[in-house]
C-alpha positions, -999 to 999 in steps of 0.1 A, spaced: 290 179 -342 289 185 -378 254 204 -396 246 168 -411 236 155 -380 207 179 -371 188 173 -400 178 144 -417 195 148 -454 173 157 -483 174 146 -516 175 175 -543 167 157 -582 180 178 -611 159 180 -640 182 181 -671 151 201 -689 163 228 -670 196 235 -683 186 225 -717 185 248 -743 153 273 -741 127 281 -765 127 309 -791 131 347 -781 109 362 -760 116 398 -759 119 415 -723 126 439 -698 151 431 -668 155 458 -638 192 452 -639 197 483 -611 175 504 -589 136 502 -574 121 466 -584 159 452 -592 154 419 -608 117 420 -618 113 406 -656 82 416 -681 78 402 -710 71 423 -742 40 403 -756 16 427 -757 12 456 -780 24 480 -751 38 480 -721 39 509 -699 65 519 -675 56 541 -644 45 545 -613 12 537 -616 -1 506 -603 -15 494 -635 15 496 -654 32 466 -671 61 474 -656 54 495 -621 83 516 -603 72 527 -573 98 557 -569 95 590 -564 115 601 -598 90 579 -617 59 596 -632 26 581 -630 25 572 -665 62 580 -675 72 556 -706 59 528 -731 73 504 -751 55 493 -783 53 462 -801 51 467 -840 59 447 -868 95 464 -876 104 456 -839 97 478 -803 101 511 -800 102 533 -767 86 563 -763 85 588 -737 52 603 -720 61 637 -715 77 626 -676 91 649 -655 126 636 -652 129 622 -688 138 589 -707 171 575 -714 185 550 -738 219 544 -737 225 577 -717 209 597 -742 174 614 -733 142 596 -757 131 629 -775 109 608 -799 101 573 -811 133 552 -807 138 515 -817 152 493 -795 182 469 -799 196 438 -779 213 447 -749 203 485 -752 195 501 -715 169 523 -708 175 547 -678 141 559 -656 149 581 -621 175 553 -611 162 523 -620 181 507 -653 160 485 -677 178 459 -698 160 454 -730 169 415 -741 160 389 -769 181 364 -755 165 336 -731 202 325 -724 211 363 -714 176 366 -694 189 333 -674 220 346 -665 206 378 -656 181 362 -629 208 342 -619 229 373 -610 201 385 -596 194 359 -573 232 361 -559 228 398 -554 197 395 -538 195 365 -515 214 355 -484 240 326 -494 235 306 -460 199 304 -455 182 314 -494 163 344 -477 164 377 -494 194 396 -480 196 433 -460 210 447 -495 173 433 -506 155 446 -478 170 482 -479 156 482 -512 118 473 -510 113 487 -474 110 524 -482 93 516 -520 71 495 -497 63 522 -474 56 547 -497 27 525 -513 15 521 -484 13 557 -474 -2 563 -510 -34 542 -495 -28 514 -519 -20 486 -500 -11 477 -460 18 469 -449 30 453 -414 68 448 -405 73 414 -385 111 417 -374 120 385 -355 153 365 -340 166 335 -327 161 330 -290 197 326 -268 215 319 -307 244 321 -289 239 295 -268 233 269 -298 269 282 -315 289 283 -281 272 249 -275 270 226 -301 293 248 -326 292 270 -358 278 242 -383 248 237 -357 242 275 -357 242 274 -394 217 245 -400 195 259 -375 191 291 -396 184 271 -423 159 251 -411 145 285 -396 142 302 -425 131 271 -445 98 270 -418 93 310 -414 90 307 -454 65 275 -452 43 301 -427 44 329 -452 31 307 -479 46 326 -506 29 363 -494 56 388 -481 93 395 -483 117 375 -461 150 388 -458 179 380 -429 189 414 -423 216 405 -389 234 370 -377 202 356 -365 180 383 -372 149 387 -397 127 409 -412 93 406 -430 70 427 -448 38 416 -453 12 434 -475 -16 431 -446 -30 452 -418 -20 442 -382 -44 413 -372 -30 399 -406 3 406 -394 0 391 -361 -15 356 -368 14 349 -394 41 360 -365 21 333 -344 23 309 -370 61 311 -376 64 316 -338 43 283 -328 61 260 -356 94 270 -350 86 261 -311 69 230 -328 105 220 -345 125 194 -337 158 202 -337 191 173 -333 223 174 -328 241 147 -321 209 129 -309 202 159 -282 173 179 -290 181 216 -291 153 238 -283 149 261 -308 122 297 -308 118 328 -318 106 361 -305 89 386 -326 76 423 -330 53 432 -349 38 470 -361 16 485 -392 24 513 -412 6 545 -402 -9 555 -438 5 590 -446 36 601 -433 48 570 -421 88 567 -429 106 530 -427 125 548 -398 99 554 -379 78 522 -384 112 499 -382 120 519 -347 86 504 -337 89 470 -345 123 471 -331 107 480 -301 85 456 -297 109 430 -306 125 440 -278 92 440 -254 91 404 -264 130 389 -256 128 409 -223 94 395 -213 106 363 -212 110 353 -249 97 330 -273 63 354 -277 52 382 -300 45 417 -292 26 440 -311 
């Protein structure tokens, strides 16, 4: 009753061009720690600005970011970063930017508390994304991880309430999981996450933030009003149904039940407006399951 009988076995082709050596330098900035962990910008422009505005190269959306709270500049002796006369300062290396400071390989700059790695190395930048991606997603199923979601929810949320952008919260699990475990074993329960997650990710088509935030439970933030909101939940709900699951040439029935709610605008906390998904994902398992509420 082994996971390699449920589905059929994919092939996965390594391209040796990807762990050949890179190309020359191409100076960066890496979110080693804090809002937007693991986001990369490269420095090709003349400037890149750091803040909270939506415009920036590099945008934090946290409340100890100013609007417009750092650059870095691109000159012909190297970059420099410079301060914009921000409310909770500049650091580099732990010491505040009073004025025009060049930057050096591996130097840190420190904004509210996000930490920026300033890097020339590509090698460096790889093993930094990789780190990233072990810190970020779930090992089992490749979905973003609670640790992930705890982090973009609330930065989420707040641009939302700042009128910039919906947001829905889909939170979603695995119909009688139990039952596939107790049943067919642990290495069935496993693939079946997989497979989930694999098809909820299809649905999304790249828009959102899946994460696995419990055993066999799931959250998703979408950057769309309600009806938005909805008809993906649908989607995921109706091709999970769709499935065909195997094990041990039994079909398992496999589905999903969902909740589904919008953030309020102004005022809205991710308490509040993951209480109300929560809610609703509960409306749907106890009215008979395999359905979304909203």
């Amino acid at each position: 009753m082994g996971s390699d009988t449920l589905f059929p076995e994919r092939l996965t082709r390594v391209s040796m061009a990807s762990i050949a050596p890179r190309g020359p330098d191409r100076p960066c900035l890496v979110v080693i720690a804090g809002a937007e962990l693991g986001k990369r910008v490269e420095l090709q422009e003349d400037e890149v600005k750091i803040g909270r505005a939506e415009q920036s190269g590099l945008c934090i959306n946290s409340d100890l970011v100013s609007r417009h709270h750092a650059t870095v500049l691109n000159t012909e002796q190297g970059h420099f970063l410079r301060d914009e006369g921000s409310t909770n300062g500049t650091f580099l290396n732990d010491r505040r930017v009073a004025e025009l400071e060049r930057l050096s390989d591996g130097d840190q700059i420190r904004i509210g508390r996000t930490v920026i790695k300033y890097t020339r190395s590509p090698l460096e930048v790889g093993y930094l994304e990789r780190v990233m991606e072990l810190a970020t997603h779930d090992a089992l199923t490749g979905a973003f991880n609670k640790r992930r979601f705890d982090e973009a929810f609330p930065a989420e949320v707040a641009r939302a309430g700042q009128g910039k952008t919906p947001l829905s919260l889909v939170l979603f699990d695995i119909d009688f999981f139990k039952r596939i475990n107790d049943g067919f074993g642990h290495p069935a329960g496993d693939a079946v996450l997989r497979e989930v997650t694999r098809i909820a990710t299809a649905c999304l088509a790249g828009g959102g933030l899946l994460a696995r935030v419990g055993g066999e439970e799931f959250a998703v933030l979408l950057p769309v009003g309600l009806d938005g909101a909805r008809y993906a939940a649908e989607r995921m709900r109706t091709a999970i149904e769709g499935n065909k699951f195997v094990v041990d040439q039994k079909e398992v029935p496999v589905t999903i039940s969902l909740g589904v709610a919008e953030a309020a605008g102004e005022g809205e906390t991710p308490a509040k407006l993951y209480e109300r998904a929560d809610a609703l994902l509960y409306e749907s398992k106890h009215s008979g399951r395999n359905r979304v509420s909203f």
